[in-house]
C-alpha positions as CSV (number, residue, x, y, z in Angstrom):
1,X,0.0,0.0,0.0
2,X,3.0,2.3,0.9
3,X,4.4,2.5,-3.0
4,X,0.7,2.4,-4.7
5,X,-0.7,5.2,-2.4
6,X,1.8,6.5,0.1
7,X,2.6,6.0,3.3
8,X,0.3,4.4,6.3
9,X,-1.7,7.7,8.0
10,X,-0.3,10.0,4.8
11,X,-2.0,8.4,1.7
12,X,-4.1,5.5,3.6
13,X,-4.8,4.1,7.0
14,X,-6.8,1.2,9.3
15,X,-10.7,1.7,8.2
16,X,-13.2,2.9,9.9
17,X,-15.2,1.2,12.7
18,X,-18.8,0.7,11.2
19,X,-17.8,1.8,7.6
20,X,-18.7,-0.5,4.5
21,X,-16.3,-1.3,1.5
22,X,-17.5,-0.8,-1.8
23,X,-18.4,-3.9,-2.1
24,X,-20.6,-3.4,0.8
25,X,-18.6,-6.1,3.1
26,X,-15.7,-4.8,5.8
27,X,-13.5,-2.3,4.0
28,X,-9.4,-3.5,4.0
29,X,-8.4,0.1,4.2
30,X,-9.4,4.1,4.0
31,X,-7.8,6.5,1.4
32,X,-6.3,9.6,2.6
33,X,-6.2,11.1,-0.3
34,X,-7.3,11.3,-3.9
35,X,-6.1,9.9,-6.5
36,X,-2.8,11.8,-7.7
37,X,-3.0,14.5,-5.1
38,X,-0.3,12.4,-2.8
39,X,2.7,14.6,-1.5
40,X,5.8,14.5,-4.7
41,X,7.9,11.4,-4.7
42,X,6.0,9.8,-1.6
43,X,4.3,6.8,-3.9
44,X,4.8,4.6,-7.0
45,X,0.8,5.4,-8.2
46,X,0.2,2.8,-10.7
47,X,4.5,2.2,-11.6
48,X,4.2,0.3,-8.0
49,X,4.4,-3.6,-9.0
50,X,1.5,-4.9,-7.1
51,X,-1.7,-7.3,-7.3
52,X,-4.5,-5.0,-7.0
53,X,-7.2,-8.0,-7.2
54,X,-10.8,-7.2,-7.1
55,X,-11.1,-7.8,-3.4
56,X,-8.5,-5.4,-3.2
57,X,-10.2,-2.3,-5.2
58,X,-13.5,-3.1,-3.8
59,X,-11.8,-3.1,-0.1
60,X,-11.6,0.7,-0.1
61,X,-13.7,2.3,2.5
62,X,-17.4,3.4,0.7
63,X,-17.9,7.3,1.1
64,X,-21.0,9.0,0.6
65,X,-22.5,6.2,2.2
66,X,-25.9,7.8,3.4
67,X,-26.5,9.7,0.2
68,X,-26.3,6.1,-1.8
69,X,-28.4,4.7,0.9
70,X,-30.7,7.4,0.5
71,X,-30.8,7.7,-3.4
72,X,-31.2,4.0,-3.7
73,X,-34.5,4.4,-1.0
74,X,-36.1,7.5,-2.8
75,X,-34.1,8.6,-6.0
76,X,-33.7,12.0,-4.5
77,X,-32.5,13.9,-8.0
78,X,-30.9,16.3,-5.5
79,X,-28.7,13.6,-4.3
80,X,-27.5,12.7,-8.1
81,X,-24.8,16.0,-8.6
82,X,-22.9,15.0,-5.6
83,X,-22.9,10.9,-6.2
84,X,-21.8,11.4,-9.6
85,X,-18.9,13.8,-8.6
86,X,-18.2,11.6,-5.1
87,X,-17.6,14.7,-3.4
């Protein structure tokens, strides 16, 4: 995880306690940080030789959690803006 998003409580860290991966099981790990915002020569990115398996890239910790939950329940076209951007 160090070389593919930086280091432990820089680009990533333990999940959550009652957070769901976006899978929707137990997440494997929380990003930091966006993608290509990490601090200058502090991670591989996608250069970093590793297995990123499905398990893997689904075991990020979900954000935005209650806004799915709640599009998903009522298709609140308010919600859609902010899901699509994952802000």
């Amino acid at each position: 995880m160090s070389g593919y998003i930086g280091p432990k409580n820089v680009g990533w860290s333990e999940p959550d306690a009652g957070t769901f991966s976006l899978s929707g099981g137990t997440p494997l790990y929380k990003l930091l940080v966006t993608y290509g915002s990490q601090p200058f020569n502090s991670q591989w990115d996608q250069a970093e030789p590793m297995i990123r398996s499905s398990k893997f890239r689904l075991g990020e910790q979900a954000t935005n959690t209650k806004e799915a939950e709640e599009w998903l329940a009522i298709s609140n076209p308010a919600l859609r803006d902010g899901l699509l951007r994952n802000s």
